[in-house]
Wavefront OBJ file of the C-alpha trace (Angstrom):
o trace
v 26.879 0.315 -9.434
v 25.263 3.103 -7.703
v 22.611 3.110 -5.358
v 20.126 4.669 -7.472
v 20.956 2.107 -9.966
v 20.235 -0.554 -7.458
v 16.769 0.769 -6.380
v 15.812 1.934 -9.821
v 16.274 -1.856 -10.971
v 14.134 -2.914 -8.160
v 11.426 -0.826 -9.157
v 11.354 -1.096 -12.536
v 14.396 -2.795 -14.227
v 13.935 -1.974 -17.850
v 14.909 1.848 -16.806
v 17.823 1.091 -14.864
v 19.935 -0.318 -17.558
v 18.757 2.244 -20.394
v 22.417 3.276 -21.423
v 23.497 -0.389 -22.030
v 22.081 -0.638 -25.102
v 18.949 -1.689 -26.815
v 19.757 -5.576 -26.475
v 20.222 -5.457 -22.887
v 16.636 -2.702 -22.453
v 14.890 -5.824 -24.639
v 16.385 -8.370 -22.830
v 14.989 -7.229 -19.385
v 11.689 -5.941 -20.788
v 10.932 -10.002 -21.614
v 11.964 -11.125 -18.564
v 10.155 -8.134 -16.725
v 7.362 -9.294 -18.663
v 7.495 -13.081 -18.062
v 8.206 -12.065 -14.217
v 9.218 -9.344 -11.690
v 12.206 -11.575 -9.975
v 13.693 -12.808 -13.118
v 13.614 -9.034 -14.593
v 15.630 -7.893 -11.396
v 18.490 -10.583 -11.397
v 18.839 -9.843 -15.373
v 19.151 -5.697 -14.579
v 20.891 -6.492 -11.322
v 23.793 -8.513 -13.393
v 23.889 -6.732 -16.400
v 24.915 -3.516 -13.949
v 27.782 -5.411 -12.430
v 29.270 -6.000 -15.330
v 32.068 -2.981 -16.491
l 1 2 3 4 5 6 7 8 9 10 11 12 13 14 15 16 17 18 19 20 21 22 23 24 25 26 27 28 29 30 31 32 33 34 35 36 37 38 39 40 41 42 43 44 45 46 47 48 49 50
């Protein structure tokens, strides 16, 4: 997990797991949506995983 990756999910999290695949883009979008924090943690632990 890079940096960029880390800051990027901050600010908007949707973007920062793009190549992960639609599921994971959808599943962050609602959770964006339904809140900023939740959106984070979702991105954040979706990037830590190989």
């Amino acid at each position: 997990m890079s940096l960029i990756r880390v800051l990027l999910s901050i600010i908007f999290p949707p973007l920062a797991v793009y190549d992960r695949g639609c599921g994971s883009i959808l599943i962050v979008l609602l959770l964006t949506c339904l809140g900023w924090i939740p959106g984070v943690i979702a991105a954040l632990i979706i990037l830590n995983k190989h």
